[in-house]
C-alpha positions as CSV (number, residue, x, y, z in Angstrom):
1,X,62.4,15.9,70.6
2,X,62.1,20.2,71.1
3,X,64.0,22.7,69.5
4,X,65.2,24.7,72.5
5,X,67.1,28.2,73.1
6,X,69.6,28.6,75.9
7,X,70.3,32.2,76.6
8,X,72.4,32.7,78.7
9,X,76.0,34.8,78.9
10,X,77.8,32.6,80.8
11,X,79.9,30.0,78.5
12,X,80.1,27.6,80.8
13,X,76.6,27.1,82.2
14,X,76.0,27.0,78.0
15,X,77.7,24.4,77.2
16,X,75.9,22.3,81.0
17,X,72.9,23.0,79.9
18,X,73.6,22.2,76.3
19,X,75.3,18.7,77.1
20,X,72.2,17.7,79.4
21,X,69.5,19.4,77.0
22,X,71.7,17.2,74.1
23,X,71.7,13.8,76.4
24,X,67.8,13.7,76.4
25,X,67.5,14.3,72.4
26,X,66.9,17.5,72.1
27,X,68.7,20.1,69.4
28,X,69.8,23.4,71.1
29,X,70.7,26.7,70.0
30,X,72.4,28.9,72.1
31,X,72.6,33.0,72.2
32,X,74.7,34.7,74.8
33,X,72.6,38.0,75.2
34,X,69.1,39.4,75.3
35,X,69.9,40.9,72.0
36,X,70.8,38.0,70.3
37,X,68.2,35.5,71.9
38,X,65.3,37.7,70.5
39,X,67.2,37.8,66.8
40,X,67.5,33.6,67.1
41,X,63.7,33.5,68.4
42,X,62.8,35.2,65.3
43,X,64.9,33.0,62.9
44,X,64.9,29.5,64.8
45,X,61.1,29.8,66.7
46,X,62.1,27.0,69.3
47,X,60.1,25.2,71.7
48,X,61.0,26.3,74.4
49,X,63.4,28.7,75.5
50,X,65.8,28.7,78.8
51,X,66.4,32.0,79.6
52,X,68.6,33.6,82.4
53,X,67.9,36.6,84.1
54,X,70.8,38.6,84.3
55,X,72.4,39.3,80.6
56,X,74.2,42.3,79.1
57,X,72.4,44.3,77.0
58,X,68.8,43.0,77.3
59,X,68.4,41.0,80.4
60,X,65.9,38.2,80.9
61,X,62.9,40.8,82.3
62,X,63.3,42.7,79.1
63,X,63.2,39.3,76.8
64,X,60.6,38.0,78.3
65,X,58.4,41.3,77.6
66,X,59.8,41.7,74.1
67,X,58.5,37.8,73.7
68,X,55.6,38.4,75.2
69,X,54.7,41.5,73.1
70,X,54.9,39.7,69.8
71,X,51.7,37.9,68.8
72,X,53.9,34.8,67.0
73,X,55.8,34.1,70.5
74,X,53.6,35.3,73.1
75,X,52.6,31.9,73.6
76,X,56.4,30.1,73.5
77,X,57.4,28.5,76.8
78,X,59.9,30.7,78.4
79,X,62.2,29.2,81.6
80,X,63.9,31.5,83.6
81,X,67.3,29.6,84.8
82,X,68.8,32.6,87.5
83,X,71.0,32.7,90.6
84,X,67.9,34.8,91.8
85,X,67.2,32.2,94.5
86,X,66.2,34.5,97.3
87,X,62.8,33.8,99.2
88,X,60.5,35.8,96.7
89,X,62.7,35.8,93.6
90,X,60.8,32.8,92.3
91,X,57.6,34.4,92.7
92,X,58.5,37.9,91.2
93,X,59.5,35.6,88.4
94,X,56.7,33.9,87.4
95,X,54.8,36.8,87.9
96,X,56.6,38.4,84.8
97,X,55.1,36.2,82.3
98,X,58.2,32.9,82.6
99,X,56.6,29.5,82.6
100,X,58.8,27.9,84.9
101,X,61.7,28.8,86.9
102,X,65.0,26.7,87.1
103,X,67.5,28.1,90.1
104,X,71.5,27.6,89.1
105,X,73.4,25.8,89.7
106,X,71.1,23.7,87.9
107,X,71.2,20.1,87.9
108,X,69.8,17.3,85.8
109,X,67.3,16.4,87.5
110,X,65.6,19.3,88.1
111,X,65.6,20.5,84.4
112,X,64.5,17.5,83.2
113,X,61.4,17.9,85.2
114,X,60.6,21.4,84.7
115,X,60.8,20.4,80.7
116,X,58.6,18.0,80.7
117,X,56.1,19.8,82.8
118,X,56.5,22.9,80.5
119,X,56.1,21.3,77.6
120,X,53.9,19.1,78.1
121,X,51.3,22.3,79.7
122,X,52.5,23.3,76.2
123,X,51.1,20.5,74.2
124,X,48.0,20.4,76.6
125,X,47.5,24.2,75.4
126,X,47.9,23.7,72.0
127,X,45.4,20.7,72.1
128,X,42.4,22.8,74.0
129,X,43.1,25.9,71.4
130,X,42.5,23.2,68.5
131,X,39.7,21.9,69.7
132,X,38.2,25.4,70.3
133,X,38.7,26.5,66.8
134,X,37.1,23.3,65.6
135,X,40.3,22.1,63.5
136,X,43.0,19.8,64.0
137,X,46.0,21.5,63.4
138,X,45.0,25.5,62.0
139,X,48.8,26.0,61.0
140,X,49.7,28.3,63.8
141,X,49.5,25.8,66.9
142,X,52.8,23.7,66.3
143,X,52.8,20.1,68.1
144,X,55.8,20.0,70.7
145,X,58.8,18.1,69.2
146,X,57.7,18.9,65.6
147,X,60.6,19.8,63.6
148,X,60.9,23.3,62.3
């Protein structure tokens, strides 16, 4: 399965998301600030990352631009998973650059279908930008689910 990144400062809705991340096969990593989730980005390169909003230090706006910046992750899958659930919050959201939005408390269901649909946009991605350079695999794309 994907490599995936939980940031997110709150131990609690860590060790959820890890235990229903976990259940459906995938490995996790978890970083408990903005800080810290762009130094694991760097050394793990996930899948996909779940990020939350509001984090000390470097919250999820100021990951998400940071990732976004950096040619070698601009293209990595970023989740925002907020209590931002006001009407608009989910569009000012996605309008920063996330690729999906996950409101909290989140529940099984729901993640589980934002995944897939992230990922597998993912895969579909990395497929067209292979076929448009005329190779199968130029190094940089990365199938979804490889292991890194």
């Amino acid at each position: 399965m994907s490599k995936i990144l939980i940031a997110e400062d709150n131990p609690v809705n860590r060790e959820l998301l890890r235990e229903l991340l976990e259940v459906r096969g995938h490995t996790v990593a978890e970083a408990c600030d903005g800080e810290e989730a762009l130094r694991m980005i760097e050394q793990s390169q996930p899948d996909l990352v779940l990020l939350d909003i509001g984090m000390p230090l470097l919250d999820g706006f100021g990951v998400i631009r940071k990732i976004r910046e950096n040619p070698r992750f601009a293209s990595m899958p970023v989740v925002a998973v907020t209590a931002y659930a006001m009407r608009g919050d989910r569009e000012k959201i996605l309008s920063s650059n996330f690729d999906g939005y996950l409101s909290k408390p989140v529940d099984a269901r729901s993640l589980a279908q934002e995944l897939d649909r992230v990922l597998r946009q993912q895969g579909e991605q990395e497929v067209s930008a292979d076929q448009a350079s005329g190779s199968k695999g130029s190094g940089q794309a990365r199938a979804v689910g490889e292991g890194t």
